[in-house]
C-alpha positions in Angstrom: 53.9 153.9 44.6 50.8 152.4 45.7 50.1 151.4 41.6 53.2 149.6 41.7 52.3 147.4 44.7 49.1 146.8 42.7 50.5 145.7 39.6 52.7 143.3 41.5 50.2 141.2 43.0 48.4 140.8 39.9 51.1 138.3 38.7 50.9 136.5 42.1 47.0 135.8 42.5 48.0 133.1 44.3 49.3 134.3 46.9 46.5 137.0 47.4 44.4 134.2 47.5 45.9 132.5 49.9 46.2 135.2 52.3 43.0 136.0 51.9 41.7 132.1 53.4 44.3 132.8 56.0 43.0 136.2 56.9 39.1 135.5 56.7 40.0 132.5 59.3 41.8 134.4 61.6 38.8 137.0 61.6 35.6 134.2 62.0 37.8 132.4 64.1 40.8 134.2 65.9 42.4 130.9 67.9 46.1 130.7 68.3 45.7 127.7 65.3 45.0 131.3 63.0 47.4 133.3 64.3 49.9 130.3 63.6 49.3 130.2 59.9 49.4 133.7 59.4 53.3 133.3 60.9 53.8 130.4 58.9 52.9 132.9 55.8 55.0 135.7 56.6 57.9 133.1 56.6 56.7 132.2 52.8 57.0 135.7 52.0 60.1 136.7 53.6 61.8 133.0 51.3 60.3 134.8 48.5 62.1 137.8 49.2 58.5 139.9 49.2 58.9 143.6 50.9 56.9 144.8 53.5 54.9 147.5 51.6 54.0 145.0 49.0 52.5 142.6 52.1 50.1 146.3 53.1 49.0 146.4 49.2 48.0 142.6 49.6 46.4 143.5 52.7 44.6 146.2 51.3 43.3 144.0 48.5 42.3 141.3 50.8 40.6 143.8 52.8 38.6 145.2 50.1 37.5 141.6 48.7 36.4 140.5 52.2 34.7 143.8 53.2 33.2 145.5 49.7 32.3 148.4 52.3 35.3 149.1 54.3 35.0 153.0 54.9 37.3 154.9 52.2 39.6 156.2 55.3 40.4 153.0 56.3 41.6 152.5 52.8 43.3 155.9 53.0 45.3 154.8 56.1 46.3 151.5 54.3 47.9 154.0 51.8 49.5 155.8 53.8 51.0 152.5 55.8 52.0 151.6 52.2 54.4 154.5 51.8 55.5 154.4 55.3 56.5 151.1 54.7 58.7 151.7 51.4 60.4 154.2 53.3 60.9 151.6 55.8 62.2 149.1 53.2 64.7 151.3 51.7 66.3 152.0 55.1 65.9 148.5 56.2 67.9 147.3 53.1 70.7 150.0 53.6 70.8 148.8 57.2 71.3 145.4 56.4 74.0 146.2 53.6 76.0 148.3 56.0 75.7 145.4 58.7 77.1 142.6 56.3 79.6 145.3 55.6 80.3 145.8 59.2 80.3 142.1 59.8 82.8 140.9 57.3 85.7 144.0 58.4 85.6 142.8 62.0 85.8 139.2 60.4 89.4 140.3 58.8 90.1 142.3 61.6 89.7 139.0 63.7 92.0 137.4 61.1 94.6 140.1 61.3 94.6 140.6 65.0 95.3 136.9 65.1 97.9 137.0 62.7 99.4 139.7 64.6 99.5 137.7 67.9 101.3 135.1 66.1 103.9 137.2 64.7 104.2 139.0 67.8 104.6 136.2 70.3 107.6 135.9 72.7 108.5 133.3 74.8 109.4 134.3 78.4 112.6 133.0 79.6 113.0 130.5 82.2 116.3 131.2 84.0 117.5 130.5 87.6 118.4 133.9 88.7 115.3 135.4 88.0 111.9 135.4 88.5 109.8 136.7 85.4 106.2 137.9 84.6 104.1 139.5 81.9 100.7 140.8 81.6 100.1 141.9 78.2 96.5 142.9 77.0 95.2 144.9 74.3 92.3 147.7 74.9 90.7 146.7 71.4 90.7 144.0 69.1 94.6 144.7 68.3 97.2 146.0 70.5 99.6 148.9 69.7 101.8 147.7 72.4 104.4 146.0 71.8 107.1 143.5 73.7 110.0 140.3 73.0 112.6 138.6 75.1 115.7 137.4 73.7 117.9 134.7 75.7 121.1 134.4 75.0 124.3 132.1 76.7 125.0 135.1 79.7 122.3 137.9 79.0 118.2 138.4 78.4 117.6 140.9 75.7 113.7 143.2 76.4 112.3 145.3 74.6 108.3 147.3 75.2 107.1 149.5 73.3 104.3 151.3 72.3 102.7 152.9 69.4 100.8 156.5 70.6 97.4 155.4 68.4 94.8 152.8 68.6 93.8 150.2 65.8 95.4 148.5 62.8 97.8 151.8 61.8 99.4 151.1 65.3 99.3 147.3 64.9 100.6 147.3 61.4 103.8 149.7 63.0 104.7 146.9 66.0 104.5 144.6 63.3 106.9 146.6 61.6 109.1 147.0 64.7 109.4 143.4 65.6 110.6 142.8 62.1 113.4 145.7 62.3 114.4 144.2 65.2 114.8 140.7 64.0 116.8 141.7 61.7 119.7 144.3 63.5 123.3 142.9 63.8 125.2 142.1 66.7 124.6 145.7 68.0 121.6 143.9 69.5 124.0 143.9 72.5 124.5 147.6 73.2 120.7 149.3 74.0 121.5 152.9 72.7 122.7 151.6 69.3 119.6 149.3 68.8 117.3 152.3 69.4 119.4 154.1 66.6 118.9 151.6 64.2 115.3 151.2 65.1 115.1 155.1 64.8 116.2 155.4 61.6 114.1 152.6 60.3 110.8 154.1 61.8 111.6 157.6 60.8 111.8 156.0 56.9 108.5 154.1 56.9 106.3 155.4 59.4 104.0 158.1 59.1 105.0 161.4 60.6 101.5 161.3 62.3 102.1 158.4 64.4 105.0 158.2 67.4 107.0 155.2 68.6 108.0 154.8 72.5 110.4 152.2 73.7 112.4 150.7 76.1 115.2 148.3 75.4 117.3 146.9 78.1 119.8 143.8 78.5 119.9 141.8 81.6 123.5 140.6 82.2 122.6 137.3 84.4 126.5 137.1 85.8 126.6 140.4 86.6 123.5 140.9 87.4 123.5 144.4 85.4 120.8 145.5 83.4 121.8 148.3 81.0 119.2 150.3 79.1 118.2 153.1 76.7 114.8 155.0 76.2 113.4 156.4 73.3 110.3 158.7 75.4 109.0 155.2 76.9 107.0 155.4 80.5 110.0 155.3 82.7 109.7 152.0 84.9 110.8 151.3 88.5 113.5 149.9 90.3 112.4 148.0 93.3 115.8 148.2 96.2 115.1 145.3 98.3 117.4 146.5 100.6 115.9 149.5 101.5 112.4 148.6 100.8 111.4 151.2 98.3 110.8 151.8 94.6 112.4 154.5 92.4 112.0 155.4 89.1 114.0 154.4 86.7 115.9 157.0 84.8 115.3 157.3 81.1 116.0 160.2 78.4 115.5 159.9 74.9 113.5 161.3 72.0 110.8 159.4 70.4 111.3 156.8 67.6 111.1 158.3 64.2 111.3 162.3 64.7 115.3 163.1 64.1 117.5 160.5 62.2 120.6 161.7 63.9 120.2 161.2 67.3 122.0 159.2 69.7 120.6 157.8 73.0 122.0 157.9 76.4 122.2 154.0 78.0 121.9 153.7 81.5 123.2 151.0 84.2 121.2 149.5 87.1 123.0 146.7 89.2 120.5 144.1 90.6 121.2 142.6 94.6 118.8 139.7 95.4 115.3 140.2 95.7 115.6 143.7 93.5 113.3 144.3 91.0 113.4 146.4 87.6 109.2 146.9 86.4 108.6 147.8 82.9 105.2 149.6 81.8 103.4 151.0 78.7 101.6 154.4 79.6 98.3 152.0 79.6 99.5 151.4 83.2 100.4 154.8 84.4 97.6 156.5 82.6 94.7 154.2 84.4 91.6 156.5 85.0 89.2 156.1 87.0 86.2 157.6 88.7 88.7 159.6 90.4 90.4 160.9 87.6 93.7 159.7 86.5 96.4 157.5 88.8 99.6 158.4 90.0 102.6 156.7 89.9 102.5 155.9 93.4 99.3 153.6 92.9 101.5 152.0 90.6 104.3 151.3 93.4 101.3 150.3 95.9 100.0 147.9 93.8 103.0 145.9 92.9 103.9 146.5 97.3 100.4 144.8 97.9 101.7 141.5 96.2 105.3 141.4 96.8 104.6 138.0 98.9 103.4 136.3 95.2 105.5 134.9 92.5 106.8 137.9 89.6 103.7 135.9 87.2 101.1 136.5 89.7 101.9 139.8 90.7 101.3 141.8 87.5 98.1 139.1 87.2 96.9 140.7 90.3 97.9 144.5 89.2 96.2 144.0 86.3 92.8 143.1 88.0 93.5 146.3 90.2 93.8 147.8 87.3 90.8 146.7 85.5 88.3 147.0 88.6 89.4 150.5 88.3 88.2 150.9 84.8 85.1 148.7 86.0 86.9 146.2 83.7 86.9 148.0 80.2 90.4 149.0 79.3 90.8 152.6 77.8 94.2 151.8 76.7 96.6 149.1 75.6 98.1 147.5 79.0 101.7 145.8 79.5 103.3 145.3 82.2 106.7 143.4 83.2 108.7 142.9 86.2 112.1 141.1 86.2 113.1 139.8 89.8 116.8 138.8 90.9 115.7 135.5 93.2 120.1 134.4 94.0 
């Protein structure tokens, strides 16, 4: 190997004699001024796209031209630096090429998890009989969680759901979902039968692999009545203002996407003033922390400790609960929404 580095600087004399001034100053002299121009050189070098071991065989020859009587295991050691060094430059270059490669997939990541965001945005309603807020934020890059609001002339249509995976595959199936949904009929207004149509979509294009949750509920803002069906969502709560306690909601229903045929059950929860209904992805209820894992009941707390704020700024403060928990690195997508009747 060491013949090849030889060969090499015989075309570029040049630069082994340039070196060599630069070297035999630094050595009579050895000021900062030296040690400048020898960093000025490797800068040449590295333009010229020289490798390392070819800079020890220069070295080497340098050497041997200043110092005709440099002791033959001195030489030796060069030698041995030499190979070291091609070994070095072989990983060196494999390192870099898997870095660019590295760099340019979280480029398109960054592209597609911006895309996504744009296809997945919602607008929250602004309506006088209730007070709204959502904290959506994704553990990674891309979210596999997923939520909309549709307003229409006497009801507010919401859906969250939640892809059981991490990454693009889960982003790629909310995607997916939001479309589906987009597109049902009228049945948009009966819960059970747009889990059904959602069902049999996802059980057609998604991977058996991968499981949907969801929750999809309509808020009737006359009656005050919001109706509901679950397809193995986190159950949310129901906040009675009256009594001053939280209950689960109740929800039943097989995941998105494993049986074509079934039917969910849709469920009825009349709102009084000051009632709330909380909706969660398991990112909330699965929290863990030094501790191990939380209960629901930290859950219930949390939202209790900031009943006095506005719906927005509640789940803003839950969430940084949440995330001093995890000493603020999410292990799982995180959504949470909470619908308060205000008249």
């Amino acid at each position: 190997m060491a013949s090849l580095g030889g060969a090499y600087m015989e075309r570029n004399e040049g630069l082994i004699s340039k070196y060599k001034k630069i070297l035999e100053h630094f050595i009579q002299n050895r000021t900062e001024e030296a040690l400048y121009e020898g960093q000025k050189f490797s800068r040449h070098v590295i333009e010229h796209q020289i490798p390392p071991e070819e800079i020890i065989s220069m070295h080497k020859k340098v050497l041997q031209k200043l110092f005709p009587e440099t002791p033959s295991n001195i030489l030796y050691s060069l030698d041995f630096l030499l190979e070291v060094m091609i070994g070095y430059g072989l990983a060196y270059q494999e390192h870099q090429f898997l870095r660019n490669k590295q760099q340019e997939l979280k480029s398109e990541i960054e592209i597609a998890a911006n895309v996504q965001q744009t296809l997945l945005k919602t607008d929250i309603p602004s309506i006088d009989c209730l007070d709204i807020g959502v904290k959506s934020v994704p553990a990674n890059i891309m979210t596999g969680d997923y939520y909309r609001f549709v307003k229409d002339e006497e009801t507010i249509s919401i859906a969250i759901a939640d892809v059981i995976g991490k990454g693009i595959p889960a982003a790629l199936c909310m995607s997916m979902i939001k479309y589906a949904m987009d597109s049902l009929p009228e049945s948009r207004q009966n819960p059970s039968h747009v889990l059904e149509n959602l069902n049999s979509v996802v059980e057609q294009n998604v991977d058996s692999s991968m499981f949907i949750t969801m929750l999809f509920g309509i808020y009737d803002t006359k009656k005050h009545l919001f109706t509901y069906s679950s397809a193995g969502h986190e159950p949310g709560f129901y906040y009675c203002a009256k009594e001053d306690r939280f209950y689960d909601l109740k929800t039943k229903g097989l995941v998105l996407g494993i049986d074509r045929n079934i039917q969910y059950r849709q469920y009825y929860k009349e709102l009084e003033k000051d009632d709330m209904i909380v909706l969660l992805s398991d990112g909330v209820t699965e929290t863990r922390s030094n501790d191990g894992f939380i209960e629901r009941e930290n859950v219930s707390h949390s939202l209790r400790k900031y009943m006095h704020l506005s719906a927005q700024e509640m789940v803003e403060s839950v969430y940084a609960d949440f995330e001093r928990l995890q000493d603020f690195q999410l292990q799982d997508d995180f959504t949470l929404i909470l619908l308060r009747r205000k008249v």
